[in-house]
N, CA, C and O atoms as a GROMACS GRO file, in nm:
protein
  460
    1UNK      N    1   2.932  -0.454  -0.246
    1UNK     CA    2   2.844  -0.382  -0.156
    1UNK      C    3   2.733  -0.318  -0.238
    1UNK      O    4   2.753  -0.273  -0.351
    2UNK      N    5   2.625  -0.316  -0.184
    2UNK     CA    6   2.497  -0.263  -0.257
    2UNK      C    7   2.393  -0.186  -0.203
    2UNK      O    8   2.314  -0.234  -0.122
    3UNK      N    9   2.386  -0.064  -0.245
    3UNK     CA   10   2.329   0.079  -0.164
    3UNK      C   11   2.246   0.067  -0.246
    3UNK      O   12   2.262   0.059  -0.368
    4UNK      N   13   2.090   0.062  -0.146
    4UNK     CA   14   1.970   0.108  -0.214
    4UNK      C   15   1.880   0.243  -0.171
    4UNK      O   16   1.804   0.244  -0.074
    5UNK      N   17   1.896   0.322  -0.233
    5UNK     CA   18   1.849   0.397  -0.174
    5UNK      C   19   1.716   0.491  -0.316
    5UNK      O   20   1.670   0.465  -0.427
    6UNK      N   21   1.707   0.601  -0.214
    6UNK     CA   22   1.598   0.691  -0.257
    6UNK      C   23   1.657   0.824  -0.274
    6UNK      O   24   1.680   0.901  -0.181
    7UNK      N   25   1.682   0.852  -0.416
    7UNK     CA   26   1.779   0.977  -0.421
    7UNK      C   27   1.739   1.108  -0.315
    7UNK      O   28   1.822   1.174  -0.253
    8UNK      N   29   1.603   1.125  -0.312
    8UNK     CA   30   1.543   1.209  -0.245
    8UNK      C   31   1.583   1.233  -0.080
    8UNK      O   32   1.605   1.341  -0.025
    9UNK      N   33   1.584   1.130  -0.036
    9UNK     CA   34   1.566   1.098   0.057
    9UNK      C   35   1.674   1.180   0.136
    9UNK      O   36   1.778   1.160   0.074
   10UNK      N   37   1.703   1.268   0.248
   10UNK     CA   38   1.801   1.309   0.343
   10UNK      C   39   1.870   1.162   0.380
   10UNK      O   40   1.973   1.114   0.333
   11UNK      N   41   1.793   1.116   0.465
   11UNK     CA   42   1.919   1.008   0.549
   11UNK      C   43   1.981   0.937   0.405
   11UNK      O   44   2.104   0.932   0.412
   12UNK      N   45   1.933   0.886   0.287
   12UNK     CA   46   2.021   0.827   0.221
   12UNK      C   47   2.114   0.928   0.179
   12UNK      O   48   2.223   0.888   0.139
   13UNK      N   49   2.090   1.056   0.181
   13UNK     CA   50   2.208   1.109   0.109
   13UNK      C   51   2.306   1.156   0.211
   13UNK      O   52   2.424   1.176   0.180
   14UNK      N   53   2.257   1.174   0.343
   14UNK     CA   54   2.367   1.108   0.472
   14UNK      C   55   2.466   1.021   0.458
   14UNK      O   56   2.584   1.041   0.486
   15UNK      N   57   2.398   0.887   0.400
   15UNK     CA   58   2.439   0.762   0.438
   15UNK      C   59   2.530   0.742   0.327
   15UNK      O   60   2.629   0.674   0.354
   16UNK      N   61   2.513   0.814   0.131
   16UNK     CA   62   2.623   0.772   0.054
   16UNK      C   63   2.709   0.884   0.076
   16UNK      O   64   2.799   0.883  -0.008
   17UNK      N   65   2.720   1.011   0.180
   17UNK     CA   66   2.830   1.110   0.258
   17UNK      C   67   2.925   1.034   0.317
   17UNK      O   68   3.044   1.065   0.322
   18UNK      N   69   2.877   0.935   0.361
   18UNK     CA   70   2.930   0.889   0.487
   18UNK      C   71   2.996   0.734   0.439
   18UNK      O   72   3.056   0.658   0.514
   19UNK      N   73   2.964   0.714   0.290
   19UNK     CA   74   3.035   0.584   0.247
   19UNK      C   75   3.130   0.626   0.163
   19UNK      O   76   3.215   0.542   0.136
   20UNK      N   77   3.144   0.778   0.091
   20UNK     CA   78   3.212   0.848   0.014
   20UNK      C   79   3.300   0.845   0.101
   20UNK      O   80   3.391   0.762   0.099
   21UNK      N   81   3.286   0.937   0.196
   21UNK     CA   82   3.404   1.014   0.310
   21UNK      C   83   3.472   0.847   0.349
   21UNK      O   84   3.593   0.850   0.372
   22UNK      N   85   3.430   0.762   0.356
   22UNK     CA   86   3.500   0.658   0.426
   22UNK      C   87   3.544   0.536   0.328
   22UNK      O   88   3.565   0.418   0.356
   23UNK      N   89   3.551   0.603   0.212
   23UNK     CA   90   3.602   0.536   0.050
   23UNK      C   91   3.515   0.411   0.078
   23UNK      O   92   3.611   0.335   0.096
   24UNK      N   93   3.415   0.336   0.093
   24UNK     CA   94   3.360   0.250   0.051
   24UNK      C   95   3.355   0.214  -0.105
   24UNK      O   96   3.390   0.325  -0.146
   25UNK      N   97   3.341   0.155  -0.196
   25UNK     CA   98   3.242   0.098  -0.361
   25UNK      C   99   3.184   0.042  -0.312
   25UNK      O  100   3.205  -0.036  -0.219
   26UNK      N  101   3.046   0.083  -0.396
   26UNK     CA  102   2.949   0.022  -0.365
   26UNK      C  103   2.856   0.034  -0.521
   26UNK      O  104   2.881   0.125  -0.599
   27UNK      N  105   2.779  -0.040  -0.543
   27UNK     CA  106   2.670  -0.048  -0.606
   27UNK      C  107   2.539   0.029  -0.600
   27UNK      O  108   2.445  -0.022  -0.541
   28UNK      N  109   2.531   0.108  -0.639
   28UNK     CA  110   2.405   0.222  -0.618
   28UNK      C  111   2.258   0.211  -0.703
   28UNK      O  112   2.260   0.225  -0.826
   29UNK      N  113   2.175   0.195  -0.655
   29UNK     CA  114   2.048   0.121  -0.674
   29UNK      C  115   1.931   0.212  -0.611
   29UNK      O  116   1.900   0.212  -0.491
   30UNK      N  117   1.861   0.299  -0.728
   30UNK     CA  118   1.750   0.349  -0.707
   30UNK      C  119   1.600   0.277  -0.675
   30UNK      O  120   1.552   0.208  -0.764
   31UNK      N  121   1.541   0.288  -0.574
   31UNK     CA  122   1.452   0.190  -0.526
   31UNK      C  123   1.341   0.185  -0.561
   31UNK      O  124   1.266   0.088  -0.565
   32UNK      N  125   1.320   0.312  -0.595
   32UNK     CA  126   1.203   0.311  -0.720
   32UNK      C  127   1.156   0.268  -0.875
   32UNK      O  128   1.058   0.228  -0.937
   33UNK      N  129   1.306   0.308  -0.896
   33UNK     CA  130   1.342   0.250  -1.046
   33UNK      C  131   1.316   0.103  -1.042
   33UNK      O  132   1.235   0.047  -1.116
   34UNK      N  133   1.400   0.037  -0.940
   34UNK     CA  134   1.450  -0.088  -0.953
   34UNK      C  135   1.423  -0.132  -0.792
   34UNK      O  136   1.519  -0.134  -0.715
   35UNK      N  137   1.307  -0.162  -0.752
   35UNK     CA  138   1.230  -0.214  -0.696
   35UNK      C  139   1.336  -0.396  -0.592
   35UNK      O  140   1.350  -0.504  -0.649
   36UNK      N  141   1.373  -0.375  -0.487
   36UNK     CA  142   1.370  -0.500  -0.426
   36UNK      C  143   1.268  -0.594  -0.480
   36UNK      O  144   1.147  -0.570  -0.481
   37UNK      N  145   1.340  -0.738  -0.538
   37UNK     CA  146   1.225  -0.823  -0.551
   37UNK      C  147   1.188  -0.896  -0.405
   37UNK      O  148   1.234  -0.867  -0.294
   38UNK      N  149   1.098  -0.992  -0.438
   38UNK     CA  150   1.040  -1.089  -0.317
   38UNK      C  151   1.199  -1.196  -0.277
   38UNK      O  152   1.254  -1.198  -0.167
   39UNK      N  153   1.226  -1.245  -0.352
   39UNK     CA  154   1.351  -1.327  -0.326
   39UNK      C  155   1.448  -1.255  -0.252
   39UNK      O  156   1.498  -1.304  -0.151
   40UNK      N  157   1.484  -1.126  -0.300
   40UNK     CA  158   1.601  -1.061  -0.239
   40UNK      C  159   1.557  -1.020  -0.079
   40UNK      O  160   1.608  -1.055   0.027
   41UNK      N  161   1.417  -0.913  -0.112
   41UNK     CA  162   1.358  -0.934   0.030
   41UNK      C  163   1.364  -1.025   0.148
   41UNK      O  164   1.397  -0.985   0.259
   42UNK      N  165   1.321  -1.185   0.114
   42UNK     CA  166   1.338  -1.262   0.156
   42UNK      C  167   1.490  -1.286   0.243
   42UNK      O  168   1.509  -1.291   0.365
   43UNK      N  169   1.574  -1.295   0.143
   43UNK     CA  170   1.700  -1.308   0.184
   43UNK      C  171   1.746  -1.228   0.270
   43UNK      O  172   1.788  -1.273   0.376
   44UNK      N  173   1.748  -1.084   0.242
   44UNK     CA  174   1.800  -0.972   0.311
   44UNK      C  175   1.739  -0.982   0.511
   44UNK      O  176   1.792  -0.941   0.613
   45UNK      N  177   1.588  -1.067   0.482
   45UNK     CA  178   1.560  -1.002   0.604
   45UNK      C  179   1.606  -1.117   0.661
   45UNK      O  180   1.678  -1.086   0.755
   46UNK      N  181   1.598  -1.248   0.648
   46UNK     CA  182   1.672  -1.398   0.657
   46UNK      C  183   1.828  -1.351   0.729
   46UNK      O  184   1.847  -1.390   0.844
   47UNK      N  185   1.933  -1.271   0.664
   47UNK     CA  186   2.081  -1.240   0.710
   47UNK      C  187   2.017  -1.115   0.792
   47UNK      O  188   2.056  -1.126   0.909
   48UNK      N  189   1.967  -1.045   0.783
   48UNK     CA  190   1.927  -0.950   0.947
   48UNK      C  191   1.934  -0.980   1.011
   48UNK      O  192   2.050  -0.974   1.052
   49UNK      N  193   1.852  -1.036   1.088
   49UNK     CA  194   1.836  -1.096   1.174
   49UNK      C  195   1.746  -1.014   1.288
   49UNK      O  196   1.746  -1.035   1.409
   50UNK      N  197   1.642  -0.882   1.187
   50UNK     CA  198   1.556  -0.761   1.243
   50UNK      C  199   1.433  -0.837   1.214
   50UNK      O  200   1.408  -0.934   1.142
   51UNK      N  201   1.367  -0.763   1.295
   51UNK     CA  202   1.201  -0.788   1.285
   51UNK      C  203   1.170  -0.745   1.152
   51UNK      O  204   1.250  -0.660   1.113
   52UNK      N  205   1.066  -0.779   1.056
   52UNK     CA  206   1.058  -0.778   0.909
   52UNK      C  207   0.965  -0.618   0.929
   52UNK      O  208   0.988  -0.534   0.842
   53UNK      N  209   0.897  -0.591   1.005
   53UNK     CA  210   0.864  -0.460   1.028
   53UNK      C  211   0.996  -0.367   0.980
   53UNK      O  212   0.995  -0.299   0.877
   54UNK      N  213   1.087  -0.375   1.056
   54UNK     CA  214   1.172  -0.243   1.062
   54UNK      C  215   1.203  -0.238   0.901
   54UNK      O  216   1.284  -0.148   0.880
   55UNK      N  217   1.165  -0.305   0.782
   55UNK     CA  218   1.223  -0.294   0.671
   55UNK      C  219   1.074  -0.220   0.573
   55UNK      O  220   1.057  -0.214   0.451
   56UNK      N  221   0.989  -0.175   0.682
   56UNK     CA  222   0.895  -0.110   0.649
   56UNK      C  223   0.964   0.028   0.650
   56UNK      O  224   1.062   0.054   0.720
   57UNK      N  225   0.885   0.140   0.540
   57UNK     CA  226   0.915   0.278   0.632
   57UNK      C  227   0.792   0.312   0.634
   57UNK      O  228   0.710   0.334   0.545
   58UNK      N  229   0.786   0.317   0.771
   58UNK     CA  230   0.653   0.336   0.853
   58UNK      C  231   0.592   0.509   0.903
   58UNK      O  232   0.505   0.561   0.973
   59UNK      N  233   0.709   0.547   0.811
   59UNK     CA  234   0.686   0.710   0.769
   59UNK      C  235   0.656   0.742   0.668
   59UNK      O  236   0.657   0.865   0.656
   60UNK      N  237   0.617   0.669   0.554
   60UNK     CA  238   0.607   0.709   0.456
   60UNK      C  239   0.460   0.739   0.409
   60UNK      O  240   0.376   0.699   0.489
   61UNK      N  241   0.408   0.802   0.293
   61UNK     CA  242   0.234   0.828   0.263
   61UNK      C  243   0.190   0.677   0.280
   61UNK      O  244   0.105   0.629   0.354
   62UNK      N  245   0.274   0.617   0.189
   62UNK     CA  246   0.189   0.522   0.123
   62UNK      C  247   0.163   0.437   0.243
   62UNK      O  248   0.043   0.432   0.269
   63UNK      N  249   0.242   0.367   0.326
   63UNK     CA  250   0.249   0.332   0.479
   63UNK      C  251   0.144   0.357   0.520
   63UNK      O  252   0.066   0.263   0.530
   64UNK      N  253   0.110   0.456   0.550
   64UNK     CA  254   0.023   0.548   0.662
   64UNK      C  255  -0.150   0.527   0.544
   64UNK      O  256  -0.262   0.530   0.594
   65UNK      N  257  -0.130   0.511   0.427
   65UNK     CA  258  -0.276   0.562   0.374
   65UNK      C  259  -0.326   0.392   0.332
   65UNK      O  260  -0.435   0.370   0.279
   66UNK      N  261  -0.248   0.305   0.358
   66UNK     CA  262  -0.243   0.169   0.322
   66UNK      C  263  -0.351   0.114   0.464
   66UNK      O  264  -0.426   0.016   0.471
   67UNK      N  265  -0.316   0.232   0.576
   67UNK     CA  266  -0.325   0.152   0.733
   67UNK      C  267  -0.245   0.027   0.784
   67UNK      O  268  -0.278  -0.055   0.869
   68UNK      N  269  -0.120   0.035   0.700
   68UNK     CA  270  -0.029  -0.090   0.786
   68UNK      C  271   0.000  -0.117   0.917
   68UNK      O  272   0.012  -0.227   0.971
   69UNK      N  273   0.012   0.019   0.976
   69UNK     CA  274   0.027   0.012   1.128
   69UNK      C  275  -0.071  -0.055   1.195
   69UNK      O  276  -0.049  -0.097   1.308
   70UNK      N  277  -0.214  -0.076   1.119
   70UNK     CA  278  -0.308  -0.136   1.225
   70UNK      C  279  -0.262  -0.271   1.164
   70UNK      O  280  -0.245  -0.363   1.244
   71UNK      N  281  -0.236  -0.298   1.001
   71UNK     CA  282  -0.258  -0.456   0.962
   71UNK      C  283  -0.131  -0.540   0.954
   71UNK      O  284  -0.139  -0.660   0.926
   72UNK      N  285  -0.059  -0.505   0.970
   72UNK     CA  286   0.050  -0.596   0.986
   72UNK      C  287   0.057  -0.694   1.079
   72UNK      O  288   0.034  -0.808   1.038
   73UNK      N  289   0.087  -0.676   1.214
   73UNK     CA  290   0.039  -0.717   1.319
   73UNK      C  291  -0.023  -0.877   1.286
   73UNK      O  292   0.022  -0.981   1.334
   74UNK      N  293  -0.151  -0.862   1.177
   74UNK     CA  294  -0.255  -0.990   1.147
   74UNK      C  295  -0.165  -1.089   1.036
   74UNK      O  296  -0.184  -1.209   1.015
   75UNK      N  297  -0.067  -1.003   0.977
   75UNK     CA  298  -0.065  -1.044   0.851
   75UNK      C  299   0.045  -1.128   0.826
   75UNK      O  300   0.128  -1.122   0.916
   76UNK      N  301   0.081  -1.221   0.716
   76UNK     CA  302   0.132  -1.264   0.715
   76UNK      C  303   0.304  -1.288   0.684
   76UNK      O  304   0.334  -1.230   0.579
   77UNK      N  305   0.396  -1.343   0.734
   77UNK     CA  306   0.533  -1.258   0.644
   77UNK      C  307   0.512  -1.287   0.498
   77UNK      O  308   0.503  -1.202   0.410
   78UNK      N  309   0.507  -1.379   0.487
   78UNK     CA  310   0.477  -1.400   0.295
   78UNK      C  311   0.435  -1.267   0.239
   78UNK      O  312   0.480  -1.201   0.145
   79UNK      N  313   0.331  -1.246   0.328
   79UNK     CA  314   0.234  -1.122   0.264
   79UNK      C  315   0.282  -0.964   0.299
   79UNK      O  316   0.242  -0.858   0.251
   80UNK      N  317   0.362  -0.984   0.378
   80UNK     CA  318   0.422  -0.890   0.406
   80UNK      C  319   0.525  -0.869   0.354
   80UNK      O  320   0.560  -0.751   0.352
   81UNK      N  321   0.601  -0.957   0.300
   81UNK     CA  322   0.757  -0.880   0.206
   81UNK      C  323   0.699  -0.896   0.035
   81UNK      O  324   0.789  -0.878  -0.047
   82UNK      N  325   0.548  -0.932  -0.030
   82UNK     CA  326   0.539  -0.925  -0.134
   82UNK      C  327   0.462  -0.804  -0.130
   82UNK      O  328   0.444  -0.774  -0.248
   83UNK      N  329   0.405  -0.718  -0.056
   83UNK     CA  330   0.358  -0.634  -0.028
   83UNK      C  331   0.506  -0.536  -0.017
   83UNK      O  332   0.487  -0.444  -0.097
   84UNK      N  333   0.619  -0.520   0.036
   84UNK     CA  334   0.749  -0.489   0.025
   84UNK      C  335   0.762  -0.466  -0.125
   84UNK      O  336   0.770  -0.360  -0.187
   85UNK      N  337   0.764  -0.629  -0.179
   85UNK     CA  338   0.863  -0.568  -0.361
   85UNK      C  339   0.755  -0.510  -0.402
   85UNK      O  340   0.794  -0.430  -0.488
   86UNK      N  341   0.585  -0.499  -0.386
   86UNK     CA  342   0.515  -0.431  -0.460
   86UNK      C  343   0.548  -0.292  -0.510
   86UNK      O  344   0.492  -0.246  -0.610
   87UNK      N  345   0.653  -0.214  -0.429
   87UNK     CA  346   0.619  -0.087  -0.430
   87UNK      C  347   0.757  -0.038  -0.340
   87UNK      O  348   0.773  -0.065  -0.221
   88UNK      N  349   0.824   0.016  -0.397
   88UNK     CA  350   0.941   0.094  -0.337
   88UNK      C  351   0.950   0.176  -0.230
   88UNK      O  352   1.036   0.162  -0.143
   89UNK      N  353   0.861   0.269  -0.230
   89UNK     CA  354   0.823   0.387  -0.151
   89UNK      C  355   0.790   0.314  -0.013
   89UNK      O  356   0.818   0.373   0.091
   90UNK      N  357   0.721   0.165  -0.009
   90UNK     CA  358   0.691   0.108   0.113
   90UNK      C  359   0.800   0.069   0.219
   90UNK      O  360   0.784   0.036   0.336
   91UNK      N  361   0.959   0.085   0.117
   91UNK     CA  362   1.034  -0.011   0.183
   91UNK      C  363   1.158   0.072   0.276
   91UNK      O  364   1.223   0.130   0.189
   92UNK      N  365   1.204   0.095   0.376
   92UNK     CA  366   1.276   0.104   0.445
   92UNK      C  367   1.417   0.170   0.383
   92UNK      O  368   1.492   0.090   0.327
   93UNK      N  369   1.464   0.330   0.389
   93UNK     CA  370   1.542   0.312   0.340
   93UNK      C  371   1.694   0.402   0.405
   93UNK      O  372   1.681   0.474   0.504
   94UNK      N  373   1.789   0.390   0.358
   94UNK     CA  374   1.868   0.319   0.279
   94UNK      C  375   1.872   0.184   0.336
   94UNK      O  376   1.832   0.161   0.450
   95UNK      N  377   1.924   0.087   0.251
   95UNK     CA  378   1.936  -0.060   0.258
   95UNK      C  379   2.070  -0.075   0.219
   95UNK      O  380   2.096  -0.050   0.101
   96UNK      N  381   2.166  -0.114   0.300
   96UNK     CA  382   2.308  -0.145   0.272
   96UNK      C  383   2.300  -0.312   0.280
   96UNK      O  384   2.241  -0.372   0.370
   97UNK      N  385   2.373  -0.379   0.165
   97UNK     CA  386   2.402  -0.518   0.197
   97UNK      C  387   2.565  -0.534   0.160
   97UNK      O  388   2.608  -0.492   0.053
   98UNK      N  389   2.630  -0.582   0.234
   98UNK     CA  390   2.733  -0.673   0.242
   98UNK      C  391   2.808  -0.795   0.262
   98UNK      O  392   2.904  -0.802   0.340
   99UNK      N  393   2.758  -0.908   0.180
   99UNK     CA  394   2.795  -1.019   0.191
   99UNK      C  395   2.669  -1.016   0.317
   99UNK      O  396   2.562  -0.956   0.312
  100UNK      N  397   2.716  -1.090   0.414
  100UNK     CA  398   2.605  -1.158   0.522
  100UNK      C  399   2.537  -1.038   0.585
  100UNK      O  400   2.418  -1.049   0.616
  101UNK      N  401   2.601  -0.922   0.608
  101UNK     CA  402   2.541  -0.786   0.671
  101UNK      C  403   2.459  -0.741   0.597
  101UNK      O  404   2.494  -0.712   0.482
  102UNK      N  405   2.329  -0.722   0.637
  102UNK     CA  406   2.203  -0.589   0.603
  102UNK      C  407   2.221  -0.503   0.701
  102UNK      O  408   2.266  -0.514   0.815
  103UNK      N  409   2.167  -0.394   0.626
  103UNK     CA  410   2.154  -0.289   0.780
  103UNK      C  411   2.041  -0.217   0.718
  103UNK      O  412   2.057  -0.221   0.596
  104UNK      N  413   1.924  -0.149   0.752
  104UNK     CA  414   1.821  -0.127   0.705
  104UNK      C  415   1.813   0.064   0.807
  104UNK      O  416   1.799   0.091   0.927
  105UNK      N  417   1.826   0.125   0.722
  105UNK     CA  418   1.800   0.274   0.736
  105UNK      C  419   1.928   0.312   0.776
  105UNK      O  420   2.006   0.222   0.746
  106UNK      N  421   2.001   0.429   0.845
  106UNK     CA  422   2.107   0.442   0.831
  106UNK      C  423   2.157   0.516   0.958
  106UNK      O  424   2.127   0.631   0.989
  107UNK      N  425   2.263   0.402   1.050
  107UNK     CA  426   2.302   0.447   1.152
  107UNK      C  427   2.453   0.411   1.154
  107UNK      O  428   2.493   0.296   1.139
  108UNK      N  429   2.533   0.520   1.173
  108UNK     CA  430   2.653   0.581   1.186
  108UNK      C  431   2.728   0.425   1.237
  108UNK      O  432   2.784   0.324   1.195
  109UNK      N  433   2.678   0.493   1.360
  109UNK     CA  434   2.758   0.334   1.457
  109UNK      C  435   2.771   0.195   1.470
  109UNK      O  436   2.859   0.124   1.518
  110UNK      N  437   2.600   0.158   1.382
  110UNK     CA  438   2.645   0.037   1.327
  110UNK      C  439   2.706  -0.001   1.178
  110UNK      O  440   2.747  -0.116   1.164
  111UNK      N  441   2.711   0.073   1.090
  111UNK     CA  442   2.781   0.081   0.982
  111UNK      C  443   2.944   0.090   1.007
  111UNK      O  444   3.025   0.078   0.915
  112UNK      N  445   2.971   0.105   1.106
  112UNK     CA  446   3.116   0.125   1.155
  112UNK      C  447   3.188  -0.021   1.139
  112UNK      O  448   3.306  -0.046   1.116
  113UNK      N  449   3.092  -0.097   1.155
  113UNK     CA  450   3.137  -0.227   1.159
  113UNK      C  451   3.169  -0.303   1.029
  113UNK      O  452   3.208  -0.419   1.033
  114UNK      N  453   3.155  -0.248   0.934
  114UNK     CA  454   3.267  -0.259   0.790
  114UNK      C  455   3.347  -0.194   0.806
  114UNK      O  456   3.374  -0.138   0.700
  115UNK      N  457   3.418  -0.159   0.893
  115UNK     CA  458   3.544  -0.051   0.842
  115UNK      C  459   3.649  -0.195   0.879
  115UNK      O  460   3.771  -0.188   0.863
   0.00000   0.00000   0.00000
């Protein structure tokens, strides 16, 4: 299992509460440090089976000062998940992968579904 997250971040530190309390191992992966590449991107959003948007965080500065909300929309996926590994801060977080499961930001009820 492989937790990417943003130490900073509240919901990720929700989300490794909530894999502690429920004894998960997992692999812990700072997203800044160590950046999603384009391949993994690729893959991850491939076993989603989410719109490649939602692996945006569309709250974030860099998001918002980039104007993605207007350009995405035009753009292309290619260009859109290498625009992803460019830059950590762009990407959606926490990111749980498990074998075929992604889950992209962090909700209680669907994470239930590893137990």
């Amino acid at each position: 299992m492989l937790f990417i997250e943003y130490p900073k971040c509240t919901t990720c530190q929700k989300a490794k509460k909530w894999l502690d309390e429920n004894g998960f191992v997992y692999e812990d992966r700072h997203i800044k440090e160590n950046n999603p590449t384009y391949e993994e991107l690729k893959e991850w959003y491939a076993k989603s089976g989410l719109p490649l948007k939602r692996f945006f965080n569309t709250s974030g500065l860099l998001y918002k000062s980039l104007h993605l909300k207007e350009k995405l929309a035009q753009m292309p996926e290619e260009e859109q998940l290498r625009l992803l590994a460019a830059d950590g801060m762009l990407v959606k977080r926490p990111i749980l992968i498990e074998g075929d499961q992604v889950f992209v930001g962090f909700r209680a009820g669907e994470w239930e579904t590893l137990k």
